[in-house]
N, C-alpha and C positions, 0 to 999 in steps of 0.2 A: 603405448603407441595409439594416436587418433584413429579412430574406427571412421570412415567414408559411408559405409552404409547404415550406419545408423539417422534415424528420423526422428522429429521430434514435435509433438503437437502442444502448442498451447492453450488452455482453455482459460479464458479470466474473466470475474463478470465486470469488472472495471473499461471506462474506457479505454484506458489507455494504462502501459507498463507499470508498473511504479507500488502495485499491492497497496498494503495499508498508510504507505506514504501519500495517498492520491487524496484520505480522508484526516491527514492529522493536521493542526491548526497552523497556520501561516508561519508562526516565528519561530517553531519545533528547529533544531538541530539533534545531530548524530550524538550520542552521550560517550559516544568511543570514537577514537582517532579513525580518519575516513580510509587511512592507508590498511585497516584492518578489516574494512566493510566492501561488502559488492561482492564481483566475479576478478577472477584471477588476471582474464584477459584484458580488461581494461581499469585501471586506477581512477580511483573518487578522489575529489577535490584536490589540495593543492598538497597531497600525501602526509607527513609527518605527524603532526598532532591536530592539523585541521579537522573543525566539528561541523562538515558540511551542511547546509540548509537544507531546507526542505526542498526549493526552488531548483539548486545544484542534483538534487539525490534525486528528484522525479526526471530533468534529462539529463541526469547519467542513466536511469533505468530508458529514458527511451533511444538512446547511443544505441544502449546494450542491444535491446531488441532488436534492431534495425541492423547491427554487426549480423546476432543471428540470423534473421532473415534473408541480409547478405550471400549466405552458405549454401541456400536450398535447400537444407535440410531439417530446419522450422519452418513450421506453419503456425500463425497466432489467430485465434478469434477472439475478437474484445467483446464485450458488451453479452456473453455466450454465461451459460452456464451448465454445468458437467452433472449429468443425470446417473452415472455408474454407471459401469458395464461397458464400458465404451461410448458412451451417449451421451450429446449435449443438445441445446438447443439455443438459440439466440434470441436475444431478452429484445430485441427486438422487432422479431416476424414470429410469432409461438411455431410458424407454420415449419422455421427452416429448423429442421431437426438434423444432424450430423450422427453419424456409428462408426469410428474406426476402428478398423483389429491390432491389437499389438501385437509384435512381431515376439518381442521380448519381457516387457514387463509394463504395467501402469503405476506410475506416481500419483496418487490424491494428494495432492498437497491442502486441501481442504480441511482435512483437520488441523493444517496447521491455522488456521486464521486468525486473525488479529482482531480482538475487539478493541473497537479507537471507542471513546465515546461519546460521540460527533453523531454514528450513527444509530442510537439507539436511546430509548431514553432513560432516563434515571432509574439505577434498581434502588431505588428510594422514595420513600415519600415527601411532598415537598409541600410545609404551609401554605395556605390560600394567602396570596397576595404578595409573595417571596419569587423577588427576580434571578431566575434561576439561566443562568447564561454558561452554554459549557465551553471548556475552556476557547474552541476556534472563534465563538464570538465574541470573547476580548477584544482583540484588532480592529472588532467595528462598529467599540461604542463611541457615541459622540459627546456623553456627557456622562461626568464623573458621577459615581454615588459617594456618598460621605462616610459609607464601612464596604469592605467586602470580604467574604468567612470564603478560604478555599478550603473545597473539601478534597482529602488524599493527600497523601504524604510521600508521592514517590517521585520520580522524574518531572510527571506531567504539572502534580503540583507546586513543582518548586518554579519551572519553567512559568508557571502562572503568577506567582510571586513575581521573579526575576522581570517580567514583563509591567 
């Protein structure tokens, strides 16, 4: 049965809902049917074996949040980041520092993070004079080269092929 008193704080340092969807590259799709992705209460994309976009899966996260909010019993801070202990602070005023108590338990979902690698740079080395374009800047070159070597062999790079 739905618990009423229960509260729920979100802390994220993104701006906006949508976790490591907000940094993956323009033409990214879901690699699983979207009827299997998300939260319970509301359905992604057109359900069945739809491989929703990026576009679709960032405002379906922001539905999502805004349903929560709806409730009164979410509170979200964007752009904030969660210091432990109950403590966050907002990435942008250093000054507004937040402490809530939990009632019941805290969630770090922080360790779950998703490294995209969009933002960070190469754990590799890269020869002098080698255009090294990670996969988001595909989409926004204006002029072909005449080879290109993707490096990775998993989702991200096949999606770099495929593109």
């Amino acid at each position: 049965a739905p618990t009423k008193d229960i509260t729920v704080v979100v802390v994220d340092k993104r701006a906006k809902p949508g976790g490591h969807w907000n940094d993956a590259y323009p033409f990214v799709r879901l690699h699983q049917p979207a009827a299997t992705y998300g939260v319970n209460s509301r359905p992604l994309g057109q359900g069945g074996a739809d491989l929703a976009s990026k576009s679709q899966i960032l405002a379906y996260y922001e539905l999502v949040m805004s349903d929560l909010l709806a409730t009164g019993r979410v509170s979200y801070y964007p752009l904030s980041e969660y210091l432990g202990e109950g403590r966050f602070v907002s990435l942008l005023d250093t000054e507004l520092n937040y402490e809530v108590k939990a009632k019941k338990k805290t969630v770090d979902a922080t360790c779950l993070n998703t490294d995209v690698p969009s933002t960070r740079p190469p754990q590799y080395g890269v020869g002098e004079g080698v255009n090294l374009i990670p996969i988001n800047g595909l989409a926004n070159i204006n002029k072909p080269w005449q080879r290109y070597v993707v490096i990775g062999a998993g989702k991200t790079g096949l999606d770099a092929l495929l593109f």
